[in-house]
KEPA-751685 format. One line per 8 residues: for each residue x negated, y negated, z of N, C-alpha, C. Coordinates in steps of 0.2 Angstrom, whole numbers, padded with zeros to 4 digits. Atoms other than C-alpha are relative to their C-alpha. Example, Ala and Ser with C-alpha at 12.3 -4.5 7.8 and 13.67 -1.06 7.14 Angstrom:
2
-0004 0006 0000 -0062 0022 0039 -0004 -0006 0000 ~ 0004 0006 -0001 -0068 0005 0036 0004 -0005 0003 .
END
This chain:
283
-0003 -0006 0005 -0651 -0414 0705 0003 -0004 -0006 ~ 0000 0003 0009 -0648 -0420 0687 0009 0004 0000 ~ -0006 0000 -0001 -0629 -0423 0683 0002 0003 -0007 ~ -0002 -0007 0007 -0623 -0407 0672 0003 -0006 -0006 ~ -0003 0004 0005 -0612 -0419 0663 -0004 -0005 -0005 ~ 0005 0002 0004 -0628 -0429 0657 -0003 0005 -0006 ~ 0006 -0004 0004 -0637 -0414 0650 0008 0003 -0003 ~ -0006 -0002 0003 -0617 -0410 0643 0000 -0003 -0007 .
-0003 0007 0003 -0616 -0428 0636 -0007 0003 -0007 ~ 0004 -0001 0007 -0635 -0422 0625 0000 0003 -0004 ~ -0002 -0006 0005 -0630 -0406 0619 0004 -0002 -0005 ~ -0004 0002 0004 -0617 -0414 0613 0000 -0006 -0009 ~ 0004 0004 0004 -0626 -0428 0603 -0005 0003 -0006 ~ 0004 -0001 0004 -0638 -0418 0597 0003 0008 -0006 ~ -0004 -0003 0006 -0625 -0405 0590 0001 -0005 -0006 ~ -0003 0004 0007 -0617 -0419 0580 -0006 -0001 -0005 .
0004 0001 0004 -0634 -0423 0573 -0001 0005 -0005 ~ 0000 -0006 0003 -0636 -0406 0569 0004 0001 -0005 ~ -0005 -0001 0007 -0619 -0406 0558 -0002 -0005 -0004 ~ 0003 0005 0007 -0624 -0422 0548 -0003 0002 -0003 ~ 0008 -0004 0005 -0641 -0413 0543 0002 0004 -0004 ~ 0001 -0007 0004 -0632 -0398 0540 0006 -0002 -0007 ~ -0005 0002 0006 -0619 -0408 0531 -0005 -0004 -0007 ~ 0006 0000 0007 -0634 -0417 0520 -0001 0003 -0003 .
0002 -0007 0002 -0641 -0401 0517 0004 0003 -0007 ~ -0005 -0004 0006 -0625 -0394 0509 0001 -0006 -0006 ~ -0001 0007 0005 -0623 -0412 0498 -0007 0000 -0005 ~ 0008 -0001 0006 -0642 -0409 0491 0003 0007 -0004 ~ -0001 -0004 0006 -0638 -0393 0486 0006 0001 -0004 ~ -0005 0000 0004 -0623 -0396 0478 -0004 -0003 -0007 ~ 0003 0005 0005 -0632 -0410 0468 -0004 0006 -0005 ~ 0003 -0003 0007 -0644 -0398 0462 0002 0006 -0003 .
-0004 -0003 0003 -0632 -0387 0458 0004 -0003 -0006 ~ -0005 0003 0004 -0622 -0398 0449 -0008 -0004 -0006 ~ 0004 0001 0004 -0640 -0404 0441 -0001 0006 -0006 ~ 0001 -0009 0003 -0642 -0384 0435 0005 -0002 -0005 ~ -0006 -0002 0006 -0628 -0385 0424 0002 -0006 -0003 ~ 0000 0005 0003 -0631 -0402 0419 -0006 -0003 -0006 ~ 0008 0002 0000 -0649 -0401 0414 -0001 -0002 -0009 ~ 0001 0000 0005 -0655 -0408 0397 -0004 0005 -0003 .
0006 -0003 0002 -0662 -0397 0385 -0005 0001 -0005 ~ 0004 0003 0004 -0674 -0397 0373 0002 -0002 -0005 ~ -0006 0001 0005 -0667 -0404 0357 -0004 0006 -0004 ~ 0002 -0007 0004 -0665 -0390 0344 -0001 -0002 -0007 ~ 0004 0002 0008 -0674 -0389 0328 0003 0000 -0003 ~ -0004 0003 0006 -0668 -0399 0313 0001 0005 -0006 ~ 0004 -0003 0007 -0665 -0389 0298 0002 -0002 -0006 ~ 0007 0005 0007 -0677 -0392 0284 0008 -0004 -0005 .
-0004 0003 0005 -0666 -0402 0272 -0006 0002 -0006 ~ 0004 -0003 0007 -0672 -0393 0254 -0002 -0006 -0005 ~ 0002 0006 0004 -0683 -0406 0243 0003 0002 -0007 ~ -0003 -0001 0005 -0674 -0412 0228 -0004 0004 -0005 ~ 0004 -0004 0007 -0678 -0400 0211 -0001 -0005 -0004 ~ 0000 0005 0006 -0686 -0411 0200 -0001 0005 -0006 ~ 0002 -0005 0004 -0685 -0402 0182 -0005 -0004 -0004 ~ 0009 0003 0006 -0701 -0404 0170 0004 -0001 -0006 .
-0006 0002 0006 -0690 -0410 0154 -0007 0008 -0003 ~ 0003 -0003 0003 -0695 -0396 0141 -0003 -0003 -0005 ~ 0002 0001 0003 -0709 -0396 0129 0004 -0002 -0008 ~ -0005 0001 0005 -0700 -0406 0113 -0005 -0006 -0005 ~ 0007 0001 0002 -0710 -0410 0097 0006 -0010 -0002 ~ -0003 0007 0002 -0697 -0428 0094 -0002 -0004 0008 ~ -0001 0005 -0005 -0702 -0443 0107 0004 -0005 -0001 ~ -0006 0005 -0002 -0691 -0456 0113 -0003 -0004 -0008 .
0000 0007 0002 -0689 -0472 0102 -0007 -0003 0003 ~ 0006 0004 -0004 -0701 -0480 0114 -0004 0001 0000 ~ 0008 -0004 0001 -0715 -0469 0112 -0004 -0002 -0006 ~ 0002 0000 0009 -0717 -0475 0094 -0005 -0009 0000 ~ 0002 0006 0003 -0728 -0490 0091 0001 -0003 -0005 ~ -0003 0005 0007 -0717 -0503 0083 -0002 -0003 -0002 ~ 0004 0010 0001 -0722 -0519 0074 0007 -0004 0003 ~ -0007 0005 -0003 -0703 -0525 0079 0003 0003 0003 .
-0005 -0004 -0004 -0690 -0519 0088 0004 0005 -0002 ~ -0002 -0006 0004 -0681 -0504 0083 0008 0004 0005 ~ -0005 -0001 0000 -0663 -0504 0082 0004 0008 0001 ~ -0001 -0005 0003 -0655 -0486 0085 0006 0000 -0003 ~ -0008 -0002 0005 -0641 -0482 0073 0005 0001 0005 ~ -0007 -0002 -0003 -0624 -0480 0077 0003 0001 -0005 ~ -0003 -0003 0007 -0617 -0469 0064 0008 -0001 0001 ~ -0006 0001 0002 -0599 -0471 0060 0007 0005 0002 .
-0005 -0007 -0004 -0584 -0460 0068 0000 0002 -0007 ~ -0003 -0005 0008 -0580 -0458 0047 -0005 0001 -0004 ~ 0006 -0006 0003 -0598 -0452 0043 -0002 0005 0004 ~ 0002 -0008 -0004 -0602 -0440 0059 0007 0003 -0003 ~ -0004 -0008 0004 -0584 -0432 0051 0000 0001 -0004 ~ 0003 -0002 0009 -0588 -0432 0033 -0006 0005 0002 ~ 0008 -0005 -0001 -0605 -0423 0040 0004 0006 0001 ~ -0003 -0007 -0003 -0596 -0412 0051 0003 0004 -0003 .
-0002 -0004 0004 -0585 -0407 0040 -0001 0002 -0007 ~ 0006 -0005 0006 -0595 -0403 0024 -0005 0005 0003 ~ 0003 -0008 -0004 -0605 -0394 0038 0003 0006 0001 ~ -0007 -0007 -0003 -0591 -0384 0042 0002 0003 -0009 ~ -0002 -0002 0005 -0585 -0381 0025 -0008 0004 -0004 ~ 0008 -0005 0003 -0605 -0375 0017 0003 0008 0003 ~ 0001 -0008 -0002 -0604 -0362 0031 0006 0004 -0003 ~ -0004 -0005 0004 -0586 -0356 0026 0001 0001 -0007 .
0002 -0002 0010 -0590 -0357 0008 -0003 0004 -0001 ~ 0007 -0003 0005 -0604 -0349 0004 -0003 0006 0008 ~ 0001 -0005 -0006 -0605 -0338 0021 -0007 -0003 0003 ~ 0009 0005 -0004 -0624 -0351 0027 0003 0002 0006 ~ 0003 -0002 -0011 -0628 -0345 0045 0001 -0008 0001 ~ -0001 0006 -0004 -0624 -0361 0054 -0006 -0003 0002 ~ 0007 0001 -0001 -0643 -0362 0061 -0004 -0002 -0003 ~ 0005 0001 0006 -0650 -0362 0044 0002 -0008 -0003 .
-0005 0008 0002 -0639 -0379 0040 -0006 -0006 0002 ~ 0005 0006 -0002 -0651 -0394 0039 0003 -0005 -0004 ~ -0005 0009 0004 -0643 -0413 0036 -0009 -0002 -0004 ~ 0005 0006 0005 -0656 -0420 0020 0001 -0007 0000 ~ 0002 0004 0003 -0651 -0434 0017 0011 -0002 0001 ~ -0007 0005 -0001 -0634 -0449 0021 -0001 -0002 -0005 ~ 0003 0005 0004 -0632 -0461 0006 0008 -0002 0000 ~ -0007 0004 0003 -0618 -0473 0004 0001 -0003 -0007 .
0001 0000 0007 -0614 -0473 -0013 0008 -0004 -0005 ~ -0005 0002 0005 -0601 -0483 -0025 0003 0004 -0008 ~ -0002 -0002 0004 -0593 -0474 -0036 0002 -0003 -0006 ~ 0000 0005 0004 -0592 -0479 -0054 0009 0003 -0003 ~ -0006 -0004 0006 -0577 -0466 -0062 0001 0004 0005 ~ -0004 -0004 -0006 -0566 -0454 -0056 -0004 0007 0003 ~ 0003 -0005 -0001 -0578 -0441 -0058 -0004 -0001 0008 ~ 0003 0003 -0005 -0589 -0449 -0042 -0006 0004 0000 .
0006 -0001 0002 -0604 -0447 -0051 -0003 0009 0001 ~ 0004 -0006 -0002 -0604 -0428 -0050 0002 0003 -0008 ~ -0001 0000 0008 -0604 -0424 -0070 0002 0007 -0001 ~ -0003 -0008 0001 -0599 -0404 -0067 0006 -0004 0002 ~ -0008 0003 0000 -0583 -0413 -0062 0005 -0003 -0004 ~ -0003 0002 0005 -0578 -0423 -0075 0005 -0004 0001 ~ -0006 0008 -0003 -0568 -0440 -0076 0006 0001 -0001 ~ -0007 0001 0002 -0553 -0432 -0082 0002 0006 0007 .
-0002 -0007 -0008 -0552 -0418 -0064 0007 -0004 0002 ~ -0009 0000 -0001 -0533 -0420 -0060 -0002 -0003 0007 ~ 0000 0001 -0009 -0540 -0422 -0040 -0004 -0007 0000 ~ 0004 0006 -0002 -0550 -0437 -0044 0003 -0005 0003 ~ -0005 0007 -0003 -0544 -0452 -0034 -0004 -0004 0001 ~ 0003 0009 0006 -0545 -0471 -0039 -0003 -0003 0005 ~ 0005 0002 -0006 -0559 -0474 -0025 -0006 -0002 -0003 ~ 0010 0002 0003 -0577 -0482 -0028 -0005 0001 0007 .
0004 0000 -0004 -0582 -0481 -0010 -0002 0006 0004 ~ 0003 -0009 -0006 -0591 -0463 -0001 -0005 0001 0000 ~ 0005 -0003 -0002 -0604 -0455 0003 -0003 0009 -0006 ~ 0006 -0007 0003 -0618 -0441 -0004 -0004 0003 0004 ~ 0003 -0003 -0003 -0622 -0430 0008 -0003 0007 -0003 ~ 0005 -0006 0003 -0635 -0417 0006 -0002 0004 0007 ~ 0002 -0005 -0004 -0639 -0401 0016 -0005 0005 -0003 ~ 0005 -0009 0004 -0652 -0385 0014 0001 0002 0005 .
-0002 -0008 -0004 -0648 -0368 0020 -0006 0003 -0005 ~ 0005 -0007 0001 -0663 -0355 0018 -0004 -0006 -0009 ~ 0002 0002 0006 -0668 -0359 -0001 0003 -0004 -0005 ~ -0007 0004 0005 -0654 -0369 -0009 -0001 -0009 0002 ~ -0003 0006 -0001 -0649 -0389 -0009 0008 0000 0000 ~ -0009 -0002 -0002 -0629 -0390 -0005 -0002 -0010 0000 ~ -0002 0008 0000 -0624 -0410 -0012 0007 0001 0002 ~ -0008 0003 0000 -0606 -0416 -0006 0002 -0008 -0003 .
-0001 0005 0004 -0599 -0429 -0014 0006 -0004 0004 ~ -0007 0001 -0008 -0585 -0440 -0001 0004 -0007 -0003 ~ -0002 0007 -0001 -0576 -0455 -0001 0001 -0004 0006 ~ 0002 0002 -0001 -0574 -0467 0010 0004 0001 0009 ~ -0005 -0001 -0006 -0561 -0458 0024 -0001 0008 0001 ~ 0003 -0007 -0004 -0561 -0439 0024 0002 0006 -0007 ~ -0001 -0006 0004 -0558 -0431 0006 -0008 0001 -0003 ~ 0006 -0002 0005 -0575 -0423 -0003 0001 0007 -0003 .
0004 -0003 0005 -0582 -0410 -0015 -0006 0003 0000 ~ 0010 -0004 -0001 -0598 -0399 -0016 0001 -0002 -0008 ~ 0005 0004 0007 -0607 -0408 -0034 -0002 0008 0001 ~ 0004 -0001 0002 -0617 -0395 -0043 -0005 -0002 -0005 ~ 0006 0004 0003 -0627 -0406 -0051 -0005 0000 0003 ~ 0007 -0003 -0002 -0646 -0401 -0050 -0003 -0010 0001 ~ 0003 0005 -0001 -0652 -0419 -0053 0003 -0006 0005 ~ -0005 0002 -0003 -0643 -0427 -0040 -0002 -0007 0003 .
0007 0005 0001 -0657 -0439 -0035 -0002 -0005 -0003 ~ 0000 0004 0005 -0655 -0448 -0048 0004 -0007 0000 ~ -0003 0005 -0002 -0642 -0459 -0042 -0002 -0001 0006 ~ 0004 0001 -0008 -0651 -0468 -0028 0008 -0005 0004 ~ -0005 0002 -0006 -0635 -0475 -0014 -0004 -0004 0004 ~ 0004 -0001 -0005 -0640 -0483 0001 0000 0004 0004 ~ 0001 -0006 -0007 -0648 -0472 0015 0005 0000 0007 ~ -0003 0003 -0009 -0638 -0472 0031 -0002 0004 0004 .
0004 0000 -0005 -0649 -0470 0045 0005 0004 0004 ~ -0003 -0003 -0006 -0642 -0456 0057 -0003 0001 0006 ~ 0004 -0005 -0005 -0654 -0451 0070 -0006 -0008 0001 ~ 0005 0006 0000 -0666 -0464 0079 -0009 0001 -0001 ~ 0007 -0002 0003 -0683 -0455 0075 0001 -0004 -0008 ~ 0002 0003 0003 -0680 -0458 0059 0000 -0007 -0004 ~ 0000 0009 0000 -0676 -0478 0061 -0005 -0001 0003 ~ 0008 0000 -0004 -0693 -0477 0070 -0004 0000 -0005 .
0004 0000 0004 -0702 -0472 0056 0001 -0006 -0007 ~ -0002 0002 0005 -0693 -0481 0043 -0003 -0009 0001 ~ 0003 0008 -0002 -0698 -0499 0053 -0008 0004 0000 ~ 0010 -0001 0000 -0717 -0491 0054 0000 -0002 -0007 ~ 0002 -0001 0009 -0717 -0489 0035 0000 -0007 -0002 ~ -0002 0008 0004 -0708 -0505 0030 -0004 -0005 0002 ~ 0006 0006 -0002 -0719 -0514 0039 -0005 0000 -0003 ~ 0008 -0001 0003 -0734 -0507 0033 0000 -0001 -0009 .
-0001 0002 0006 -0726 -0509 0017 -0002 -0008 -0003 ~ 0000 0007 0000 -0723 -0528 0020 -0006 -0003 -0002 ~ 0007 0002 -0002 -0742 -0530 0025 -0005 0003 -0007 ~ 0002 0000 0005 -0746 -0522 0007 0000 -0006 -0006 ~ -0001 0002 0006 -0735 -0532 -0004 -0002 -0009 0004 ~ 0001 0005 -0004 -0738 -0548 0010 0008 -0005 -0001 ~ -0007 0003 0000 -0720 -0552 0011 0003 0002 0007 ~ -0004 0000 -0007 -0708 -0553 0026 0003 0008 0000 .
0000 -0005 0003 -0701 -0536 0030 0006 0000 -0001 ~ -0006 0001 0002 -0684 -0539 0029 0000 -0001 -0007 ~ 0000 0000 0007 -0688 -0541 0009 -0002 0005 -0005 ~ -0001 -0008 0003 -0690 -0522 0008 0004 0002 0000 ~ -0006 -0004 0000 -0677 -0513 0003 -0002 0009 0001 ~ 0000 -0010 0001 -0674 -0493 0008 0002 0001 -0005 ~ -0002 -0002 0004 -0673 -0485 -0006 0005 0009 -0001 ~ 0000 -0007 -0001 -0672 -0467 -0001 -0002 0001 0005 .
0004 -0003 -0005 -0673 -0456 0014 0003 0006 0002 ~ -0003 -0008 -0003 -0674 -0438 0017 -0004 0004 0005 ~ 0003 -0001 -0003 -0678 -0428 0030 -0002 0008 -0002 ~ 0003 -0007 0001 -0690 -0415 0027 -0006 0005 0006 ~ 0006 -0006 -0005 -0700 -0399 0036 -0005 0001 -0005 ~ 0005 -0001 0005 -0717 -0400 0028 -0003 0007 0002 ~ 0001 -0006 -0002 -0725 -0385 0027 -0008 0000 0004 ~ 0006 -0001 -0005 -0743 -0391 0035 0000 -0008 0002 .
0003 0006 0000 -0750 -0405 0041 -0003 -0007 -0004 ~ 0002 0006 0007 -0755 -0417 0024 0006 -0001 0000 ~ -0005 0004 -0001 -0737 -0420 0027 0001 -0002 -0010 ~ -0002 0001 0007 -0736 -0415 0006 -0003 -0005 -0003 ~ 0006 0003 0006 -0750 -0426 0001 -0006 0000 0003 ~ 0008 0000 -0004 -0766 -0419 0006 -0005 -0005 -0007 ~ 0005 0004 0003 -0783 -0428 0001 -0005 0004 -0001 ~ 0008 -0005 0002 -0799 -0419 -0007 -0004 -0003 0007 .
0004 -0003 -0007 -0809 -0411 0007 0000 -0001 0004 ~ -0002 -0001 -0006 -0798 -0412 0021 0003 0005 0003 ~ -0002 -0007 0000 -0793 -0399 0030 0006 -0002 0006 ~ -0006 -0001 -0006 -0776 -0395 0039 0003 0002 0002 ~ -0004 -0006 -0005 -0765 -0388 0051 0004 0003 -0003 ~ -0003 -0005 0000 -0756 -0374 0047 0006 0003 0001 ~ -0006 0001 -0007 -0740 -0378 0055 0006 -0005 -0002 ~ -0005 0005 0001 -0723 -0384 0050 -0001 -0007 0003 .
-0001 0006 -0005 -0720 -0403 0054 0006 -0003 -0002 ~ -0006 0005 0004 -0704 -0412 0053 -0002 -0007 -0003 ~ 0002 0005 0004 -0704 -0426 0043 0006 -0005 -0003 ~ -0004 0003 0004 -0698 -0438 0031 -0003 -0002 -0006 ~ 0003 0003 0006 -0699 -0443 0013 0004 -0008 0002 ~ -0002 0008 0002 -0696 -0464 0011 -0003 -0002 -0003 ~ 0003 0004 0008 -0695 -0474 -0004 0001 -0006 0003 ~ 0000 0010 0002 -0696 -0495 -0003 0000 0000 -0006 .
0000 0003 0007 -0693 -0504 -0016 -0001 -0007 0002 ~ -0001 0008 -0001 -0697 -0525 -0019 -0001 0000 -0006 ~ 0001 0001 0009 -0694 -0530 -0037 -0002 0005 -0003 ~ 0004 -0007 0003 -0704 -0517 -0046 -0002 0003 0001 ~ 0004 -0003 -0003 -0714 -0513 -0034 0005 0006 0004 ~ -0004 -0006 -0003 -0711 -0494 -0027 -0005 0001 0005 ~ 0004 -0003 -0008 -0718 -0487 -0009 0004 0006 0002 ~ -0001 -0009 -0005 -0718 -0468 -0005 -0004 0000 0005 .
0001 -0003 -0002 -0720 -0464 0010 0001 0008 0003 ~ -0001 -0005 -0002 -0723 -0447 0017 -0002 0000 0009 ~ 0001 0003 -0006 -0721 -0447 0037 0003 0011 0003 ~ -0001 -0005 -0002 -0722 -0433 0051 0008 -0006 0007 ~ -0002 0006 -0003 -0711 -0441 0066 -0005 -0004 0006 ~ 0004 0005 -0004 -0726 -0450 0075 -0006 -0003 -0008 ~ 0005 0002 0004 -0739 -0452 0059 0004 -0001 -0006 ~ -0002 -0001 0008 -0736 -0457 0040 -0005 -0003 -0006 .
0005 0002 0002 -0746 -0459 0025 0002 -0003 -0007 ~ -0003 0001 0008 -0742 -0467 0007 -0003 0005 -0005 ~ 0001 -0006 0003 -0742 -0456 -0005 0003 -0001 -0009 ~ 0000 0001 0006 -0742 -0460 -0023 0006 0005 -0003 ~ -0005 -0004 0004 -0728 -0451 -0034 -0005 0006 -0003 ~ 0003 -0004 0003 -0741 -0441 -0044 -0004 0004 0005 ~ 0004 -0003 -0006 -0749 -0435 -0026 0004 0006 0003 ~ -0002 -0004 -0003 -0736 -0428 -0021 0003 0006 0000 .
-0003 -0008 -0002 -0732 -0410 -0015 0004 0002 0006 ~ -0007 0000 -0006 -0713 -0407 -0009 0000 0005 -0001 ~ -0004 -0006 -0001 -0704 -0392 -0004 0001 0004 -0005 ~ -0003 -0002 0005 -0700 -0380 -0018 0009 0000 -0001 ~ -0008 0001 0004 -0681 -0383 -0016 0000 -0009 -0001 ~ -0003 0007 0001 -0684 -0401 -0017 -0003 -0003 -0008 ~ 0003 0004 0005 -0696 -0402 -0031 0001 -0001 -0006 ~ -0006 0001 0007 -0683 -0400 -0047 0003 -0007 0002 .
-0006 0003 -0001 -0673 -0412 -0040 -0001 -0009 0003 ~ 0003 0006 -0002 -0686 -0428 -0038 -0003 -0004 -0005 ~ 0001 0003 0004 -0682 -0439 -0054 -0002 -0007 0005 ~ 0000 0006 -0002 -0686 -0457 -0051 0006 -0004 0000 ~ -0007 0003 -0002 -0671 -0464 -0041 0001 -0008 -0005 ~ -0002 0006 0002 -0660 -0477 -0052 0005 -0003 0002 ~ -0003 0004 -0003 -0650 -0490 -0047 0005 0004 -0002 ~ -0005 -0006 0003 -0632 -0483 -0046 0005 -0006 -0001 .
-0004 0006 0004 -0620 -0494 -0057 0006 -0003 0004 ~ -0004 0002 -0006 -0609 -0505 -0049 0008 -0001 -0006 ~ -0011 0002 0004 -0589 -0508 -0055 -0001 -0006 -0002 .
END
């Protein structure tokens, strides 16, 4: 007869095994409980970073400096704090003088000029003007609005004058180069002048420099049986000088042509006002 307490002793054993399993059991699914709310999930789409705006620079009829095919290297100007305020203020002055629209205002022409008398060279003035002061050294600044020339006449700090003198032109200064287009052109010319006279170019002298809006393409000196555009171009007139010798040129801002004095066809406000530049007398 089999001893109850044996077959007691298995039940017994094989419960306990029973609770382990069933204690495993609960510890798996714990885990993948605790896996559920731990789970990786996909990673979340990036968002787009916007590609930088390149802007397309605007279509502009002046190129850099560097676009110009030098013979040498090409200084840009550095105009002076007391010539940008002699501009500026003879520019501001025009307009409230004469009522010029602001946008019509066009700078002709910088020239540093030595004063011989108290008049400072503006002969509607007169040596004996009460305002005159005992200075030789300023400037002649030239503007056009619409159809006119507008000369100022300056000294060498910040007092000037509007000249009415029509021949104004006549007392050549030197030029002082504001803007680097036209110190761009003025190294093309001089060189090309140099390789005229076969001298160095540094023994060209500027004698004159205006900047002008041609009214087409000959750039005011056209050539029998060529035909041109139809279409303003900025510009410039330049004079050289070496001993005797004289060199006109006529320039747009990339091209320029020499231009003989009897060839040429300027502006009608400029073409009164284009004696042959003479030296301007020294103290």
């Amino acid at each position: 007869m089999p001893d109850w307490r044996s077959g007691f002793g298995r039940c017994l054993v094989m419960l306990g095994v029973g609770l382990i399993q069933l204690a495993a059991c609960s510890g798996d699914s714990g885990a993948v409980a605790t896996g559920a709310a731990t789970r990786t999930l996909l990673p979340p789409t990036a968002t787009p970073t916007p590609a930088p705006v390149v802007l397309t620079p605007a279509a502009t009829d002046l190129p850099a400096p560097s676009a110009l095919s030098l013979p040498t290297h090409t200084s840009v100007p550095q105009v002076s704090s007391v010539v940008q305020a002699l501009i500026d203020r003879t520019a501001r002055d025009l307009v409230e003088r004469d009522g010029v629209a602001p946008e019509s205002v066009r700078l002709l022409s910088v020239d540093a000029v030595t004063w011989s008398d108290g008049s400072w060279g503006c002969k509607s003035r007169g040596e004996g003007s009460p305002t005159a002061l005992p200075v030789t050294q300023g400037y002649r600044i030239v503007f056009t609005a619409g159809s006119r020339v507008y000369v100022y006449h300056t000294d060498d700090q910040d007092t000037f004058f509007m000249c009415q003198d029509r021949v104004w032109l006549a007392l050549e200064g030197k030029p002082v180069i504001v803007d680097p287009i036209a110190q761009s052109m003025v190294d093309l010319t001089r060189h090309d002048a140099a390789q005229r006279l076969k001298a160095p170019d540094a023994e060209i002298t500027l004698a004159s420099l205006l900047t002008i809006l041609w009214p087409d393409s000959s750039l005011g000196c056209p050539r029998a049986g060529a035909d041109y555009e139809d279409r303003e171009m900025s510009g410039y007139r330049i004079v050289f000088r070496m001993a005797d010798e004289t060199f006109v040129y006529h320039t747009s801002i990339r091209d320029f042509v020499r231009c003989a004095p009897e060839e040429e066809i300027l502006p009608g406000i400029l073409r009164q006002t284009m004696p042959t530049p003479e030296p301007s007398p020294t103290p």
